[in-house]
Chimera marker file (.cmm) of the C-alpha trace (Angstrom):
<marker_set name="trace">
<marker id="1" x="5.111" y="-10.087" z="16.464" r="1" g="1" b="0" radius="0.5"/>
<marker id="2" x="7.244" y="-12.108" z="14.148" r="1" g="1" b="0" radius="0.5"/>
<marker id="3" x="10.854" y="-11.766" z="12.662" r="1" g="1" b="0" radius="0.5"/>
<marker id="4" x="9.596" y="-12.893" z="9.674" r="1" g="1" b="0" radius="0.5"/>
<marker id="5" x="9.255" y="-10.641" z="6.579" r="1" g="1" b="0" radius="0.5"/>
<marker id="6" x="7.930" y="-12.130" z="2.909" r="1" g="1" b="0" radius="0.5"/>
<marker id="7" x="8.687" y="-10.283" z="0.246" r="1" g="1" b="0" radius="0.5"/>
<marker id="8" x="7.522" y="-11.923" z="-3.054" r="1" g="1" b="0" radius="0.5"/>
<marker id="9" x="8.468" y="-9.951" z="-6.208" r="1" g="1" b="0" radius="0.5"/>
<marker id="10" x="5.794" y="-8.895" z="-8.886" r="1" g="1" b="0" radius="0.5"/>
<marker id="11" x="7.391" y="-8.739" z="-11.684" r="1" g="1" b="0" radius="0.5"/>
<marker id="12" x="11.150" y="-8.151" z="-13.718" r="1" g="1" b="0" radius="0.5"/>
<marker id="13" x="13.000" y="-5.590" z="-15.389" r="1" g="1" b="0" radius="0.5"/>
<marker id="14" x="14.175" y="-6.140" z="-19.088" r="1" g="1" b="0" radius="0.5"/>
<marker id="15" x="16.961" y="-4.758" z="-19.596" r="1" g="1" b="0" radius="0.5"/>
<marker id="16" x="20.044" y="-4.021" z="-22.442" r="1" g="1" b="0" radius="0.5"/>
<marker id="17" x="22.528" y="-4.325" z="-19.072" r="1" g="1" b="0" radius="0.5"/>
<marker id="18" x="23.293" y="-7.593" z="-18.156" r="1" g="1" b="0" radius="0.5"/>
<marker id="19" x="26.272" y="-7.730" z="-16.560" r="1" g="1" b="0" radius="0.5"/>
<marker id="20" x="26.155" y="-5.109" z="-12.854" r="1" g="1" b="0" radius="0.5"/>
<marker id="21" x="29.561" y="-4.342" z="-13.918" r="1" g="1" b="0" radius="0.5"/>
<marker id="22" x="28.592" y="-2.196" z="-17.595" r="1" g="1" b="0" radius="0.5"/>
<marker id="23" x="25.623" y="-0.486" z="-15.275" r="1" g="1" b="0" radius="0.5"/>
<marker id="24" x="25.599" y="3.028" z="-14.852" r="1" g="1" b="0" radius="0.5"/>
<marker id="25" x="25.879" y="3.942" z="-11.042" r="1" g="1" b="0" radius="0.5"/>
<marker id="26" x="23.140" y="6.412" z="-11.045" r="1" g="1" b="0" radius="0.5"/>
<marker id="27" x="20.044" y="6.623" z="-13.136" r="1" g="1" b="0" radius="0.5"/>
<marker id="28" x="21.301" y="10.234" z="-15.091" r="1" g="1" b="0" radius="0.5"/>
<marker id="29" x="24.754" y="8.783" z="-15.875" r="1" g="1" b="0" radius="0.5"/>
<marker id="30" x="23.746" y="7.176" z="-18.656" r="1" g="1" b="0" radius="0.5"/>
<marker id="31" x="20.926" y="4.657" z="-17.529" r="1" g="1" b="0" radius="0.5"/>
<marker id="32" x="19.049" y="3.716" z="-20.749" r="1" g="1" b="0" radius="0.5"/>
<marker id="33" x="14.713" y="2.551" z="-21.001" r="1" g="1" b="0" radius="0.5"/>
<marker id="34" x="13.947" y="-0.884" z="-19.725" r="1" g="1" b="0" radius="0.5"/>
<marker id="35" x="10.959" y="-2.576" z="-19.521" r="1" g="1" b="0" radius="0.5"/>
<marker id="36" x="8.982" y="-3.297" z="-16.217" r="1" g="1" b="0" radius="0.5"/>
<marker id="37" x="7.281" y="-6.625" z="-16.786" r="1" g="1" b="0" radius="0.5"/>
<marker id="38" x="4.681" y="-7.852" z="-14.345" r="1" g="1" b="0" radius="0.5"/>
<marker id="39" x="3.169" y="-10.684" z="-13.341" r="1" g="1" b="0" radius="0.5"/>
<marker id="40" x="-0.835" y="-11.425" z="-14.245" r="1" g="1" b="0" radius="0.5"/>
<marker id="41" x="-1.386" y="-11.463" z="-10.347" r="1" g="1" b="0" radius="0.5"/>
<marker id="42" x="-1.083" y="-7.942" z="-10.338" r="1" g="1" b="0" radius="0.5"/>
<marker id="43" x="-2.869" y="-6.597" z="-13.382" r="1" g="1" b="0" radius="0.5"/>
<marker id="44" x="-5.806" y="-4.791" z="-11.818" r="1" g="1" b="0" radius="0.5"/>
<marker id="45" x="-3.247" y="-2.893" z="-9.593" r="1" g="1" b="0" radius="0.5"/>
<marker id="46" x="-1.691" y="-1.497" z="-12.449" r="1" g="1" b="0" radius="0.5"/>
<marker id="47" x="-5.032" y="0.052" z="-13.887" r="1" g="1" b="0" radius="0.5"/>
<marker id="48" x="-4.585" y="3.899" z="-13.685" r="1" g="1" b="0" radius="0.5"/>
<marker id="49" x="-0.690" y="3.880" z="-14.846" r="1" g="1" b="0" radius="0.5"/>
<marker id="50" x="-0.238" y="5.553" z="-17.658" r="1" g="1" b="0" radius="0.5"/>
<marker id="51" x="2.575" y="7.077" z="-20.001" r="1" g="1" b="0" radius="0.5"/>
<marker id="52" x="4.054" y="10.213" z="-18.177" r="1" g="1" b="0" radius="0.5"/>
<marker id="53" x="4.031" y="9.197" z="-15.004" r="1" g="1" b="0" radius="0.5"/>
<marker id="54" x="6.780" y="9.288" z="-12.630" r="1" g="1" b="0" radius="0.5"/>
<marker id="55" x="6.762" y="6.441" z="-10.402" r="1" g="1" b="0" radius="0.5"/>
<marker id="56" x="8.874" y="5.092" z="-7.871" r="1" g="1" b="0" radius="0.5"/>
<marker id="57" x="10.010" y="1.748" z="-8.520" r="1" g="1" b="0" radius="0.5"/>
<marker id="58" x="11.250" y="-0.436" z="-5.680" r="1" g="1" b="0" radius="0.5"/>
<marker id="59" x="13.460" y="-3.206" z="-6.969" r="1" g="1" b="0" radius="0.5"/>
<marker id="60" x="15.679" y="-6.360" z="-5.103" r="1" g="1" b="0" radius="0.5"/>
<marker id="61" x="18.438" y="-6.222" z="-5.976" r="1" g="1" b="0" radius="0.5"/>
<marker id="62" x="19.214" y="-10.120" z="-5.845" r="1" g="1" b="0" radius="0.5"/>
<marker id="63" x="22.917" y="-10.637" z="-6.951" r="1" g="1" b="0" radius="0.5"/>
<marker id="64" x="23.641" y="-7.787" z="-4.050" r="1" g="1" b="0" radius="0.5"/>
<marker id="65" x="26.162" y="-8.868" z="-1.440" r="1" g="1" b="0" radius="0.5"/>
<marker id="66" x="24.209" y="-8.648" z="2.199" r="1" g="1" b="0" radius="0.5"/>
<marker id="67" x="27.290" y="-8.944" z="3.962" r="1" g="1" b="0" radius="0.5"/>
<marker id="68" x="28.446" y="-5.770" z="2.979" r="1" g="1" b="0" radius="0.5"/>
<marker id="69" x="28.101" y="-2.912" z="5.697" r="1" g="1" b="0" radius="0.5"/>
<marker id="70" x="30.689" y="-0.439" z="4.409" r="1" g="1" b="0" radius="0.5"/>
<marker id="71" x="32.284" y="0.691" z="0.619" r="1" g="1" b="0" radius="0.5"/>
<marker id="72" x="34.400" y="3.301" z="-0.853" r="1" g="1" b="0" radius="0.5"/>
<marker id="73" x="32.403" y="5.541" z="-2.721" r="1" g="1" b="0" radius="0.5"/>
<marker id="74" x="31.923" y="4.521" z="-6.064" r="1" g="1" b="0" radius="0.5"/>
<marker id="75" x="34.637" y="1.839" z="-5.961" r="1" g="1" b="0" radius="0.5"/>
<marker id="76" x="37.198" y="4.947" z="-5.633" r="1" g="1" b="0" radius="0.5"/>
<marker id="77" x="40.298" y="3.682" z="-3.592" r="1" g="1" b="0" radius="0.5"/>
<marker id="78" x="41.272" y="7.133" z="-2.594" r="1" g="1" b="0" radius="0.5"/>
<marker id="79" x="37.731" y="7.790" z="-1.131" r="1" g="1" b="0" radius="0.5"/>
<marker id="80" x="37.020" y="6.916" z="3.122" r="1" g="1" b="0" radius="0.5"/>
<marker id="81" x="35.439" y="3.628" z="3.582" r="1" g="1" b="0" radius="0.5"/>
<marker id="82" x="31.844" y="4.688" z="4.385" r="1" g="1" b="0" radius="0.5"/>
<marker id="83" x="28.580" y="3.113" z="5.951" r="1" g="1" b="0" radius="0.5"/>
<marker id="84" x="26.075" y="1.836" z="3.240" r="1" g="1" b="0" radius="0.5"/>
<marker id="85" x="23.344" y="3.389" z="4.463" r="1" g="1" b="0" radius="0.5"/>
<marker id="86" x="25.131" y="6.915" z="3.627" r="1" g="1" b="0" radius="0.5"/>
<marker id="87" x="25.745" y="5.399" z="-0.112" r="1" g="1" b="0" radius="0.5"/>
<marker id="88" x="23.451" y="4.151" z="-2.770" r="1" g="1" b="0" radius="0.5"/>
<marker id="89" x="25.554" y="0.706" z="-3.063" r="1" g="1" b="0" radius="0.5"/>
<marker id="90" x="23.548" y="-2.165" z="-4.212" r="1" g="1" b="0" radius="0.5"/>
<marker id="91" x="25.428" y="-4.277" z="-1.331" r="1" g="1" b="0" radius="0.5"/>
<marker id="92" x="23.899" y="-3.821" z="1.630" r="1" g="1" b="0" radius="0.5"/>
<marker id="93" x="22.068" y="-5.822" z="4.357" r="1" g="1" b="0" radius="0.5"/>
<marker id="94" x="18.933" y="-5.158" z="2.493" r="1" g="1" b="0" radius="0.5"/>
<marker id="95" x="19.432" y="-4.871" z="-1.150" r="1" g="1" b="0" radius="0.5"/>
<marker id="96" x="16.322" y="-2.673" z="-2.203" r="1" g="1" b="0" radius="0.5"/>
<marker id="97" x="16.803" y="-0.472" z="-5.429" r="1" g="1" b="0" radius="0.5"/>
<marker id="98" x="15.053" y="2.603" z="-5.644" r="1" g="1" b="0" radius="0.5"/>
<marker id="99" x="14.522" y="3.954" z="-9.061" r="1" g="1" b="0" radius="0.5"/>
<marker id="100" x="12.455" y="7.471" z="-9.954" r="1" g="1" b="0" radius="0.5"/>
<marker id="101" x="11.379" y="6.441" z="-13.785" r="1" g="1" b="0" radius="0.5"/>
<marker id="102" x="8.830" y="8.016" z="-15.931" r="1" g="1" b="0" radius="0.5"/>
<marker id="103" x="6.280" y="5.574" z="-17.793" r="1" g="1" b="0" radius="0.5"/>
<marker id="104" x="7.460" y="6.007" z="-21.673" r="1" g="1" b="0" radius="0.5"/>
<marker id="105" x="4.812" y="3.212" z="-22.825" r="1" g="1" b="0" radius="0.5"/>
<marker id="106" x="2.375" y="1.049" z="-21.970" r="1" g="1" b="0" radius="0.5"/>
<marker id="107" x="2.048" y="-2.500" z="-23.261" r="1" g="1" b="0" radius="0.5"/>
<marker id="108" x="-0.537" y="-4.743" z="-21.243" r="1" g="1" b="0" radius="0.5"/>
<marker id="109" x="1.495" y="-6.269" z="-18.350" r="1" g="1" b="0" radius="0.5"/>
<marker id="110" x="4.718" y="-3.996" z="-19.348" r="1" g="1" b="0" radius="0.5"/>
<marker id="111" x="5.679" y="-0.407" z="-18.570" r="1" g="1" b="0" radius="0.5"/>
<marker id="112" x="8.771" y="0.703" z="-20.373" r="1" g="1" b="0" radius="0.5"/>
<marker id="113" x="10.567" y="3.545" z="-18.765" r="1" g="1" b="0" radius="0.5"/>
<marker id="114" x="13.080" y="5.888" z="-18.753" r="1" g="1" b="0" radius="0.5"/>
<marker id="115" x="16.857" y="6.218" z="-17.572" r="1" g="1" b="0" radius="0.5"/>
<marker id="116" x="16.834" y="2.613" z="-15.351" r="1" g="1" b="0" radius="0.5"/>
<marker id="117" x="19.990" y="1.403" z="-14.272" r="1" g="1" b="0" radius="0.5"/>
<marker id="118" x="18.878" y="-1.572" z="-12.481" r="1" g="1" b="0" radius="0.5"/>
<marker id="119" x="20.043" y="-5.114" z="-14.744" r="1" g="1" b="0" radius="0.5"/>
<marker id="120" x="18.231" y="-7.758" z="-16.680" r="1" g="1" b="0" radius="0.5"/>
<marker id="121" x="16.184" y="-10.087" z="-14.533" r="1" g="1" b="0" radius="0.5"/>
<marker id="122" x="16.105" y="-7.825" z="-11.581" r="1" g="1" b="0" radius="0.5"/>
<marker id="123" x="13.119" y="-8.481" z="-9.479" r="1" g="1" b="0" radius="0.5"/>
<marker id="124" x="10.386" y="-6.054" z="-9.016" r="1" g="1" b="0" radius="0.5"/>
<marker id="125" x="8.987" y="-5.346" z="-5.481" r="1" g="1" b="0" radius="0.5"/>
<marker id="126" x="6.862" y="-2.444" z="-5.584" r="1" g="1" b="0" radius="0.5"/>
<marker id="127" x="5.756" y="0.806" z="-7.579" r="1" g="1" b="0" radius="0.5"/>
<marker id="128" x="4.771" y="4.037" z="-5.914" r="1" g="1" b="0" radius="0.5"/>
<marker id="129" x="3.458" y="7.191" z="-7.423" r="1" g="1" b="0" radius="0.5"/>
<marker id="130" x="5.936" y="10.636" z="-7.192" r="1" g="1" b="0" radius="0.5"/>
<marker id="131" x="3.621" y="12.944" z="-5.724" r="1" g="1" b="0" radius="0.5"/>
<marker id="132" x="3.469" y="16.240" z="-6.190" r="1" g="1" b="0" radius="0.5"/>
<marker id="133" x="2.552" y="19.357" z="-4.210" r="1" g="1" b="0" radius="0.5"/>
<marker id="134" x="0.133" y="19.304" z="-1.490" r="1" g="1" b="0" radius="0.5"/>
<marker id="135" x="-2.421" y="21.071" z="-3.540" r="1" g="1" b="0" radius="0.5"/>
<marker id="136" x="-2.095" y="18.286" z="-6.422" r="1" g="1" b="0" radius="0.5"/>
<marker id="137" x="-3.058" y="15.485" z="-4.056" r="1" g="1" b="0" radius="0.5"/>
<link id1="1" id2="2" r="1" g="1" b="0" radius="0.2"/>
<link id1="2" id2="3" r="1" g="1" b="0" radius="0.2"/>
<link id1="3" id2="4" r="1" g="1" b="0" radius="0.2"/>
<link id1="4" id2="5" r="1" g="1" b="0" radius="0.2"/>
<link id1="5" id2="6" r="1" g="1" b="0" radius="0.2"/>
<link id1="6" id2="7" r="1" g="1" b="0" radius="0.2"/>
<link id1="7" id2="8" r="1" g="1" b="0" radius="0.2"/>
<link id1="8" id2="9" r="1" g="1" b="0" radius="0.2"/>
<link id1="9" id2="10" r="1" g="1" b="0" radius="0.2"/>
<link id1="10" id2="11" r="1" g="1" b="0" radius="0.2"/>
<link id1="11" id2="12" r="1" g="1" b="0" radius="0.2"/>
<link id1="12" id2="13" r="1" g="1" b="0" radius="0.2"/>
<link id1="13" id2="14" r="1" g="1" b="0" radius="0.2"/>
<link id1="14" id2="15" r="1" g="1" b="0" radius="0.2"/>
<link id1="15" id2="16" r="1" g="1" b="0" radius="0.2"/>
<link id1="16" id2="17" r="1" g="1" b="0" radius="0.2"/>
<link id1="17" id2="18" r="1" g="1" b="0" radius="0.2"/>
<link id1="18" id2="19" r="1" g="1" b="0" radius="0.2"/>
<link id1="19" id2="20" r="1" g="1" b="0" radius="0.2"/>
<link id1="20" id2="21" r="1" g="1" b="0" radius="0.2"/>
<link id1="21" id2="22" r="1" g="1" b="0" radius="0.2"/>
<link id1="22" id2="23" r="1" g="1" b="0" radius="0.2"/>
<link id1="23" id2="24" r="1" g="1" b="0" radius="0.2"/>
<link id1="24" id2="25" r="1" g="1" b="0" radius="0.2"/>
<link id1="25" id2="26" r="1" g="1" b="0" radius="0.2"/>
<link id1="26" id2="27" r="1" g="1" b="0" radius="0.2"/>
<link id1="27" id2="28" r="1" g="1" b="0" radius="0.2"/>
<link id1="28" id2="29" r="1" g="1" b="0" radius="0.2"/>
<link id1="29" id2="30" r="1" g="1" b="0" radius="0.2"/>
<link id1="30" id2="31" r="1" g="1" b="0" radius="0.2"/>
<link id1="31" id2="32" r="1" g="1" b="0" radius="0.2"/>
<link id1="32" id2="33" r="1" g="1" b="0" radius="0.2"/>
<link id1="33" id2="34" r="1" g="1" b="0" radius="0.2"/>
<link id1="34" id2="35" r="1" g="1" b="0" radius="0.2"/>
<link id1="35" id2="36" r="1" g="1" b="0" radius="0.2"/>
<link id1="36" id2="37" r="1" g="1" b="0" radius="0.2"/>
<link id1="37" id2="38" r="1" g="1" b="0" radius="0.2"/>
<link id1="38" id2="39" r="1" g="1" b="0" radius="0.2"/>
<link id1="39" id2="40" r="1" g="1" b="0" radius="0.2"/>
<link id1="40" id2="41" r="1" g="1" b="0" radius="0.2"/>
<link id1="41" id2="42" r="1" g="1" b="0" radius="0.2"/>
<link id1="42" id2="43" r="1" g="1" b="0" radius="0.2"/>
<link id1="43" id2="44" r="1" g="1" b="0" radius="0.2"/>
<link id1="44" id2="45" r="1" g="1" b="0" radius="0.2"/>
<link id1="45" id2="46" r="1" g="1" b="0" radius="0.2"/>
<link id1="46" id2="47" r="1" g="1" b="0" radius="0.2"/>
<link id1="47" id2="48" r="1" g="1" b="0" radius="0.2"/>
<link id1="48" id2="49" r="1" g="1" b="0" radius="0.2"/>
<link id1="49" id2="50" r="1" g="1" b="0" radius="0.2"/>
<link id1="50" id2="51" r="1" g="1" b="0" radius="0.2"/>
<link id1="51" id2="52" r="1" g="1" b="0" radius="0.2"/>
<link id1="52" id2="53" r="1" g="1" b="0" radius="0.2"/>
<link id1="53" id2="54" r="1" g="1" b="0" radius="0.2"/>
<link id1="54" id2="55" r="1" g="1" b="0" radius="0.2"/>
<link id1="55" id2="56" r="1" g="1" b="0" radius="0.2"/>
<link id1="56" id2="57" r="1" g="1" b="0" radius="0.2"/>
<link id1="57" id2="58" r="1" g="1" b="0" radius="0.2"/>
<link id1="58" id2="59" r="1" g="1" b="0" radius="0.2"/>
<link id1="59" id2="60" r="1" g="1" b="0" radius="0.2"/>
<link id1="60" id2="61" r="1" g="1" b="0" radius="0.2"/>
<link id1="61" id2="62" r="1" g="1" b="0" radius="0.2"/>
<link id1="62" id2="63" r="1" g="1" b="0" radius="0.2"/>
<link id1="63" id2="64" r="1" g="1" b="0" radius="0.2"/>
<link id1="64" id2="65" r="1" g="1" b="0" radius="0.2"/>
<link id1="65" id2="66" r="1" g="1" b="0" radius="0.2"/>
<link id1="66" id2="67" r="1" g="1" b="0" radius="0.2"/>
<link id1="67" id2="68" r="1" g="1" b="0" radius="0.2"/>
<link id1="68" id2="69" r="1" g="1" b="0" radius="0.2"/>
<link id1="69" id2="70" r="1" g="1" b="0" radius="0.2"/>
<link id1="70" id2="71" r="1" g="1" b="0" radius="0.2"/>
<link id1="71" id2="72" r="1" g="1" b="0" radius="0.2"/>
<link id1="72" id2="73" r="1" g="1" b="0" radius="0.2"/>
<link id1="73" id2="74" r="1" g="1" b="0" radius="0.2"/>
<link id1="74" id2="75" r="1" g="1" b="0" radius="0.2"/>
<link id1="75" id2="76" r="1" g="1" b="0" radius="0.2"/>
<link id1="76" id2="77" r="1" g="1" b="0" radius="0.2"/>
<link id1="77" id2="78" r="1" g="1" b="0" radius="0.2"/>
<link id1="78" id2="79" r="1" g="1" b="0" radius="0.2"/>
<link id1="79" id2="80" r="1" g="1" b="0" radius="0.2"/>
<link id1="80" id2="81" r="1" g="1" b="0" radius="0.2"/>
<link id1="81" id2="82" r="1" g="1" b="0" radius="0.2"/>
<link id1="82" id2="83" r="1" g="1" b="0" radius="0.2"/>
<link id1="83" id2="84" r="1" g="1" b="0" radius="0.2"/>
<link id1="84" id2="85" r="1" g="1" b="0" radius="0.2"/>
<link id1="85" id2="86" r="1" g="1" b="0" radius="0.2"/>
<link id1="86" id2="87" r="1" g="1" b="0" radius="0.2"/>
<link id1="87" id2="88" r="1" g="1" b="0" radius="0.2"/>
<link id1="88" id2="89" r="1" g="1" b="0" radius="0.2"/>
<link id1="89" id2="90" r="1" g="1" b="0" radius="0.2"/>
<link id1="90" id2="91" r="1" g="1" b="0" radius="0.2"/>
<link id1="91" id2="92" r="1" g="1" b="0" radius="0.2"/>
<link id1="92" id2="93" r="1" g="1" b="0" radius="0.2"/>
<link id1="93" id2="94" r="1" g="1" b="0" radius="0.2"/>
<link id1="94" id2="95" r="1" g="1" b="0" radius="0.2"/>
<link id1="95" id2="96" r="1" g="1" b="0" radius="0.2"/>
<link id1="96" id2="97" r="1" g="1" b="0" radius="0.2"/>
<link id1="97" id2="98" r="1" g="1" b="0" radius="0.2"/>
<link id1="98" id2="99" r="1" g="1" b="0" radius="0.2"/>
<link id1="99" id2="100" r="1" g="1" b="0" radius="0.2"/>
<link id1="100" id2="101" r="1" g="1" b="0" radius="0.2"/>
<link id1="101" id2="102" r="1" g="1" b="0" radius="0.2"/>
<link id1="102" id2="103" r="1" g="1" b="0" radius="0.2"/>
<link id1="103" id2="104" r="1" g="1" b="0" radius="0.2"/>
<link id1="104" id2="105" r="1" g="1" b="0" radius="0.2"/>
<link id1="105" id2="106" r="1" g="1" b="0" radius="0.2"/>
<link id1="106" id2="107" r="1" g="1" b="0" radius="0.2"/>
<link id1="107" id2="108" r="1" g="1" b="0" radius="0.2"/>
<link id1="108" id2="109" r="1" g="1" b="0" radius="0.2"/>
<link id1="109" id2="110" r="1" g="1" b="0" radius="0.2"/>
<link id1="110" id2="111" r="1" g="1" b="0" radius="0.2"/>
<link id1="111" id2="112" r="1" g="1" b="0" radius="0.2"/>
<link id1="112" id2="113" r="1" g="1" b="0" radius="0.2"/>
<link id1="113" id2="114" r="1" g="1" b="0" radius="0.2"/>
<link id1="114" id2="115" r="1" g="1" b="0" radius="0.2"/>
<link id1="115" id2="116" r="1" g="1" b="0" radius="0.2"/>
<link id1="116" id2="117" r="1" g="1" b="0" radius="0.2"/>
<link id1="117" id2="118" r="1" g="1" b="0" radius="0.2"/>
<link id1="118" id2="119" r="1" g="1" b="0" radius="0.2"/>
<link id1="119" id2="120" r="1" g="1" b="0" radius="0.2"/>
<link id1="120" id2="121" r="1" g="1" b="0" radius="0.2"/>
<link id1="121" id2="122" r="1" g="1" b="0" radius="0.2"/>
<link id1="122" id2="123" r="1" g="1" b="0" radius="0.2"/>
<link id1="123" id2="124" r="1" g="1" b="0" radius="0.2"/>
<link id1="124" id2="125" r="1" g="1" b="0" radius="0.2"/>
<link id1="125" id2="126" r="1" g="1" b="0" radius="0.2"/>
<link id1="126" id2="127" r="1" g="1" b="0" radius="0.2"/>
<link id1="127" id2="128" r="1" g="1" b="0" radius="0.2"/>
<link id1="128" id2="129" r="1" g="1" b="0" radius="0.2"/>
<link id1="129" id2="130" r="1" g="1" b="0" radius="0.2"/>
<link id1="130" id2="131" r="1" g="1" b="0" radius="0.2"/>
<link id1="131" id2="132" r="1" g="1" b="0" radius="0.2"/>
<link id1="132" id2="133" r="1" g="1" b="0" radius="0.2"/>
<link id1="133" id2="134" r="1" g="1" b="0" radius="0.2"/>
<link id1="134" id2="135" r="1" g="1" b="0" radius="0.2"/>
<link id1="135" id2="136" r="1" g="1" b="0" radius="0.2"/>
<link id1="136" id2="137" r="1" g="1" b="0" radius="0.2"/>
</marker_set>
């Protein structure tokens, strides 16, 4: 078994937020639509997507700082330094983003969605679908 593990994104988010310092921390805190814009390799997988759908998106977050192992809470001074695998900090050893979005509109290779605080240029890894009950499956 190897150490090895390739990741190659699929696409990028478009996004108004450029800079990680004017992005909302959380999707509901003011996150505005972005595009999802994906590459021709994966065209056929994105077939059945369709506006209204929630999907998980699974971003890298690629101007992350690995190093990091432990924050403050929402850069709050006051707050216990805490383990980044009990925050949603975009530095950590692994910098995936994980974004539940709902497909606004569909335009060939791009999905624009709601409420995505993830920044311009930020690479795409994966998309899963939300599923729903047992009996919906």
């Amino acid at each position: 078994m190897s150490d090895e593990l390739v990741v190659r994104p699929i696409g990028r988010v478009e996004s108004v937020l450029t800079d990680r310092q004017d992005a909302p921390r959380q999707a509901d805190e003011g996150a505005p639509d972005g595009w999802l814009v994906f590459d021709e390799g994966v065209r056929a997988a994105l077939a059945d997507l369709g506006v209204g759908d929630e999907i998980l998106l699974i971003t890298w977050f690629d101007r992350a700082d690995r190093d990091v192992q432990a924050v403050r809470p929402r850069g709050d001074e006051s707050r216990p330094l805490t383990g980044v695998f009990s925050t949603r900090s975009p530095d950590r050893p692994n910098p995936l983003g994980l974004h539940r979005v709902t497909i606004t509109a569909v335009d060939g290779l791009r999905l624009q969605v709601d409420h995505l605080e993830a920044i311009d240029g930020t690479p795409i890894v994966d998309v899963k679908p939300v599923l729903g009950d047992t009996a919906e499956r």
